[in-house]
N, CA, C and O atoms as a GROMACS GRO file, in nm:
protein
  280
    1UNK      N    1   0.084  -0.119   0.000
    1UNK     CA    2   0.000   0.000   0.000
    1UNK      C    3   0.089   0.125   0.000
    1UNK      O    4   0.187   0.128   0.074
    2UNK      N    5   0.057   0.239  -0.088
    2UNK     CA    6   0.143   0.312  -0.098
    2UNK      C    7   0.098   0.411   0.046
    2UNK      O    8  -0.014   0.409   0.096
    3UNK      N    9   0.231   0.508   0.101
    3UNK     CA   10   0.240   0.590   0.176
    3UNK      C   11   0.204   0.699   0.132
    3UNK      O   12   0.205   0.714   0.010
    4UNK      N   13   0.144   0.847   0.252
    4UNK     CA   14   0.123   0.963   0.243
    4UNK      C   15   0.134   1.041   0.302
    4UNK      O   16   0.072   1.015   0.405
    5UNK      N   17   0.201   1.183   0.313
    5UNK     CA   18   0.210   1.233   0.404
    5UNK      C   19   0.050   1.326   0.433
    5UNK      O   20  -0.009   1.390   0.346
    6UNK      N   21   0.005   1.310   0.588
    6UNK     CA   22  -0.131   1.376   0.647
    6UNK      C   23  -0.037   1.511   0.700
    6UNK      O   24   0.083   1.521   0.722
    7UNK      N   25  -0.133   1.593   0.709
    7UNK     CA   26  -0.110   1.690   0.849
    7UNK      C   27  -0.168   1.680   0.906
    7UNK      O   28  -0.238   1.579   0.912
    8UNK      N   29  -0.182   1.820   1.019
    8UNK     CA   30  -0.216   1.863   1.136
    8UNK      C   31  -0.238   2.014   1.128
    8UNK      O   32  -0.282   2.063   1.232
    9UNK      N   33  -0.221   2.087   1.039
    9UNK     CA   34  -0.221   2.208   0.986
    9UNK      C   35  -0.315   2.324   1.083
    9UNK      O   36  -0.300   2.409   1.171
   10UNK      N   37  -0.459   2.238   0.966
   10UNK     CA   38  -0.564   2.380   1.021
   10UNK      C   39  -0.655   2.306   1.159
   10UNK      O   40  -0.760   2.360   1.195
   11UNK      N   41  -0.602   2.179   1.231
   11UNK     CA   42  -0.609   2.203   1.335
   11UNK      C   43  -0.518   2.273   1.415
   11UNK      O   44  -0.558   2.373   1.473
   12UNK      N   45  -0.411   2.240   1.426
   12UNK     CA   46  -0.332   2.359   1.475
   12UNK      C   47  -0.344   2.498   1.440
   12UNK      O   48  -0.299   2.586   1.514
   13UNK      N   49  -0.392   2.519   1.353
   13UNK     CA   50  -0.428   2.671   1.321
   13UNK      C   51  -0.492   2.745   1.428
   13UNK      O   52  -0.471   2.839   1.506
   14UNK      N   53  -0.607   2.632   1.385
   14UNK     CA   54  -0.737   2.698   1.506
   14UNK      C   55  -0.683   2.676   1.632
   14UNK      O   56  -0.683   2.787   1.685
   15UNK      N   57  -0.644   2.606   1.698
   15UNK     CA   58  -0.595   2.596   1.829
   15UNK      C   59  -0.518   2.707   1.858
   15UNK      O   60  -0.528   2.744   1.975
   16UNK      N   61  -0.426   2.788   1.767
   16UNK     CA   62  -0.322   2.863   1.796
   16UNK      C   63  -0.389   2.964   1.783
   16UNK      O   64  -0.345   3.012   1.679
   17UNK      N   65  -0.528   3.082   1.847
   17UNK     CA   66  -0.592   3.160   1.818
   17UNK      C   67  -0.669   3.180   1.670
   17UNK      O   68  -0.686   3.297   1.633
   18UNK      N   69  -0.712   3.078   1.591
   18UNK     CA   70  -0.770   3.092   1.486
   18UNK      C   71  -0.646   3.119   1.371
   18UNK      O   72  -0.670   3.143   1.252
   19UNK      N   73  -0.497   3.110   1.433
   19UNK     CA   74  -0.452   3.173   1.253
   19UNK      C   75  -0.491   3.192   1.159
   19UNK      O   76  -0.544   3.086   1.127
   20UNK      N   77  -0.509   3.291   1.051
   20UNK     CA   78  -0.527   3.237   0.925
   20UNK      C   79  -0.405   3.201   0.875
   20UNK      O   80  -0.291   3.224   0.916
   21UNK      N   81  -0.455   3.133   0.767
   21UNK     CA   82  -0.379   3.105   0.632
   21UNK      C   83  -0.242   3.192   0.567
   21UNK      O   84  -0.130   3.165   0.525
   22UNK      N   85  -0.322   3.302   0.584
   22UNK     CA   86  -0.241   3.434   0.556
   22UNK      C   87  -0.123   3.436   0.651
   22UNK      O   88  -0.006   3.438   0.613
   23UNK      N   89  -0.161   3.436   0.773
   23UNK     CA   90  -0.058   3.448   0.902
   23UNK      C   91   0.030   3.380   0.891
   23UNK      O   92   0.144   3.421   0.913
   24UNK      N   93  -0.002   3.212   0.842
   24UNK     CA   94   0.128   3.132   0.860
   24UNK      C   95   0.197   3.168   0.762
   24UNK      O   96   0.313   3.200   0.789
   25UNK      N   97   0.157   3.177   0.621
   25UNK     CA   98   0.213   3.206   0.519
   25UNK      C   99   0.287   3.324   0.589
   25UNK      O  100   0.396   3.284   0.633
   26UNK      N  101   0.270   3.424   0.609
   26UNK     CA  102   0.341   3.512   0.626
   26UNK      C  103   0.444   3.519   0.700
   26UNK      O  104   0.535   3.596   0.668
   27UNK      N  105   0.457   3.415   0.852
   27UNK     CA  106   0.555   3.394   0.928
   27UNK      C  107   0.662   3.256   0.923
   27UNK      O  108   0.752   3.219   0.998
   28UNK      N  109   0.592   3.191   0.774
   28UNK     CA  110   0.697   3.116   0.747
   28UNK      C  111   0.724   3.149   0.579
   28UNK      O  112   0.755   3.063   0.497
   29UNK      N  113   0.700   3.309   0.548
   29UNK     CA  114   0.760   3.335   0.394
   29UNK      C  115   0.754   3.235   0.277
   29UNK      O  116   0.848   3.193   0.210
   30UNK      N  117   0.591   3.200   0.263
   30UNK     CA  118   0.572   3.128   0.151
   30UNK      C  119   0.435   3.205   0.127
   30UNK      O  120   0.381   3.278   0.210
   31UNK      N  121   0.389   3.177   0.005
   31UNK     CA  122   0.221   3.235   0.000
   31UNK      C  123   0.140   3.125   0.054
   31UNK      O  124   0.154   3.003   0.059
   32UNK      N  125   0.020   3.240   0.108
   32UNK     CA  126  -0.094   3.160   0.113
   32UNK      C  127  -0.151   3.039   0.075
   32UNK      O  128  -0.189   2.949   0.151
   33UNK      N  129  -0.158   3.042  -0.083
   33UNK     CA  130  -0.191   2.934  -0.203
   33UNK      C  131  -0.083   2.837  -0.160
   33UNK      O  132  -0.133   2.724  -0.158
   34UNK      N  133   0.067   2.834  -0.116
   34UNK     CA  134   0.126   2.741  -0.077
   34UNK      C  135   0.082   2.664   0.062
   34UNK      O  136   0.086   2.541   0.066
   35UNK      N  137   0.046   2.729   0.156
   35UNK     CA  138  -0.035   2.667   0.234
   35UNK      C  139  -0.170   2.621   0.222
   35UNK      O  140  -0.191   2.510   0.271
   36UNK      N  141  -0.234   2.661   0.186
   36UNK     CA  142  -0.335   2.611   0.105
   36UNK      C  143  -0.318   2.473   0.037
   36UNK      O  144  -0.418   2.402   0.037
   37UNK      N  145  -0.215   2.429  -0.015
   37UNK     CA  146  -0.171   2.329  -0.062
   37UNK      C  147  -0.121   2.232  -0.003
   37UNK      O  148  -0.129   2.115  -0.041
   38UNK      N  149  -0.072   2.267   0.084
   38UNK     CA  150   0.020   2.156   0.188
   38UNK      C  151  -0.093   2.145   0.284
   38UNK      O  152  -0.124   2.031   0.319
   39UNK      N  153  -0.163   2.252   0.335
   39UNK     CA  154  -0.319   2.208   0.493
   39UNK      C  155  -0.392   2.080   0.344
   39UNK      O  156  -0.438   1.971   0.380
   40UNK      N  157  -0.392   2.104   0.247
   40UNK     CA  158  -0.476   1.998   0.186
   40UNK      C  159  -0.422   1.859   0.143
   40UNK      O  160  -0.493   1.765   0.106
   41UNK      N  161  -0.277   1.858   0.154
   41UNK     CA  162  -0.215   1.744   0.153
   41UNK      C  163  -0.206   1.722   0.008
   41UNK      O  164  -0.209   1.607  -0.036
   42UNK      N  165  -0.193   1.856  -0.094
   42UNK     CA  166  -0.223   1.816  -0.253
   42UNK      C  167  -0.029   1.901  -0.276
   42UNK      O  168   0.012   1.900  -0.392
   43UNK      N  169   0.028   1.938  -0.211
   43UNK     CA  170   0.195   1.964  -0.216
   43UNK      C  171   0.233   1.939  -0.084
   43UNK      O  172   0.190   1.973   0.026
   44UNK      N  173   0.334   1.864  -0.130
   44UNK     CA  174   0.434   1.807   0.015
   44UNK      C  175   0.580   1.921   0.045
   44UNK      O  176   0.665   1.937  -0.043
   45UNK      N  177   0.586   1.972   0.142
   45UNK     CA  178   0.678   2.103   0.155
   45UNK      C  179   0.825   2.085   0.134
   45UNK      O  180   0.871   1.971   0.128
   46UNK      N  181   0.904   2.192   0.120
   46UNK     CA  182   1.025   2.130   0.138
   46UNK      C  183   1.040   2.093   0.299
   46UNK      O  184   0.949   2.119   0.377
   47UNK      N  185   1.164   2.032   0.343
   47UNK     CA  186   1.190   2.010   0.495
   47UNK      C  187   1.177   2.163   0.557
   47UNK      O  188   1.088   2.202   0.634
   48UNK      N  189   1.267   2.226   0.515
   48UNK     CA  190   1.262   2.350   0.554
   48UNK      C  191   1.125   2.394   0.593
   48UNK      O  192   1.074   2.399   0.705
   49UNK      N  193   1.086   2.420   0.502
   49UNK     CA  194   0.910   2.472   0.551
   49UNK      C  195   0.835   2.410   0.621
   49UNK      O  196   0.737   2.466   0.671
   50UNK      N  197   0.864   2.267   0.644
   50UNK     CA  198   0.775   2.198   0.714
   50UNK      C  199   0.849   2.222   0.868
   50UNK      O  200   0.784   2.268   0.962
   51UNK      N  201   0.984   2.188   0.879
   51UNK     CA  202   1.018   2.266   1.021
   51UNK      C  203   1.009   2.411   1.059
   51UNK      O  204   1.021   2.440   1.178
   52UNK      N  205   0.991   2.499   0.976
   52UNK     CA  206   0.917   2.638   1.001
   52UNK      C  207   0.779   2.640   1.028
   52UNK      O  208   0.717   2.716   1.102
   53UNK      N  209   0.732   2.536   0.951
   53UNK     CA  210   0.551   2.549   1.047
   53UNK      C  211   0.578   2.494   1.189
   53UNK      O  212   0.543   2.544   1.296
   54UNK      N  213   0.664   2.356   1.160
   54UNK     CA  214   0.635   2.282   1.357
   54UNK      C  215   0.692   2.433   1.481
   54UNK      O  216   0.652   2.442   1.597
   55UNK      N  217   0.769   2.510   1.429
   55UNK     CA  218   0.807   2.560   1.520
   55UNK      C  219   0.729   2.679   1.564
   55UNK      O  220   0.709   2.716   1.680
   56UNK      N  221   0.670   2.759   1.398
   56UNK     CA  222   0.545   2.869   1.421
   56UNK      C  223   0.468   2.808   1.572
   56UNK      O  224   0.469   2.871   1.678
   57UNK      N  225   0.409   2.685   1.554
   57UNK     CA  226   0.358   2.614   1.663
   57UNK      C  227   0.413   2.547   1.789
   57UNK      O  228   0.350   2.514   1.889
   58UNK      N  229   0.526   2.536   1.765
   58UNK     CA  230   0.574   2.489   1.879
   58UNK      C  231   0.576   2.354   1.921
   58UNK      O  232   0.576   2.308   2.035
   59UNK      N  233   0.579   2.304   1.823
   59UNK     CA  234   0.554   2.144   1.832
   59UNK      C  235   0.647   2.039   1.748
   59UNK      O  236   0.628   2.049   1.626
   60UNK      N  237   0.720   1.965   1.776
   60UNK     CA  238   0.758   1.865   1.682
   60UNK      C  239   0.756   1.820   1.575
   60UNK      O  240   0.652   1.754   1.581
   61UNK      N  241   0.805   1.802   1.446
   61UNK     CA  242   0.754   1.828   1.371
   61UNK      C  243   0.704   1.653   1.323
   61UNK      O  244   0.664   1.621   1.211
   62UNK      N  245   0.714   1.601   1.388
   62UNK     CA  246   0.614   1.460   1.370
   62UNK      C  247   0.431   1.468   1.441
   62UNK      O  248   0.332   1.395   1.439
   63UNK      N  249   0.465   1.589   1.492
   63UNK     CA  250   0.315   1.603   1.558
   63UNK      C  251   0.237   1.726   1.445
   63UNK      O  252   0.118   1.751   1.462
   64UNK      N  253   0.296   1.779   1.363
   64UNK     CA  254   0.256   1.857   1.259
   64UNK      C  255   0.218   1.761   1.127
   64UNK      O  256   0.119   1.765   1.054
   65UNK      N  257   0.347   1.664   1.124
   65UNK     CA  258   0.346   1.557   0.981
   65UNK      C  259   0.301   1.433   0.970
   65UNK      O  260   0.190   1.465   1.011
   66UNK      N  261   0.291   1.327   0.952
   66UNK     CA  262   0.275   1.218   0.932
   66UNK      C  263   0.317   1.153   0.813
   66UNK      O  264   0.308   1.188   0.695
   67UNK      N  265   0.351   1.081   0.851
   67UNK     CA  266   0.390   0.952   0.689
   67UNK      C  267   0.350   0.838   0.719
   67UNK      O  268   0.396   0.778   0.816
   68UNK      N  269   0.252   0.787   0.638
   68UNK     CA  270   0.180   0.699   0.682
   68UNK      C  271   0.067   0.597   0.590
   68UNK      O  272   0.008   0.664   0.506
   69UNK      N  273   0.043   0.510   0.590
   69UNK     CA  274  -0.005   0.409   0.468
   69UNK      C  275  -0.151   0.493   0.466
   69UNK      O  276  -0.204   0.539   0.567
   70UNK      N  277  -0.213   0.506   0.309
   70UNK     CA  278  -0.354   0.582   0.282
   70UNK      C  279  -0.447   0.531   0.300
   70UNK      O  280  -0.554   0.590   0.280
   0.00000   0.00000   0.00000
């Protein structure tokens, strides 16, 4: 069975005072539409960006990502 990476995105969003979209984009210097893409699991980030979101949040970045059978 092939693997996929899930998130944790726009629950963490909302948990973190509602972020928007806009916000993260903005505090991890990618656009919107790029997040948009990755909260939907339809672009997989570089590493980089994906450890710039776990940390926006404060969290691990296995508790942001997943890799995992579909």
């Amino acid at each position: 069975m092939a693997k996929v990476i899930t998130n944790q995105i726009r629950r963490l969003r909302f948990d973190h005072n509602e972020m928007t979209q806009q916000e993260l984009a903005d505090a991890i210097n990618v656009s919107r539409q790029t997040v948009v893409a990755i909260e939907k699991g339809k672009y997989s980030p570089s590493l980089e960006v994906a450890f710039k979101i776990a940390d926006v949040f404060s969290k691990p970045i296995g508790e942001v990502f997943e890799y995992k059978e579909a």
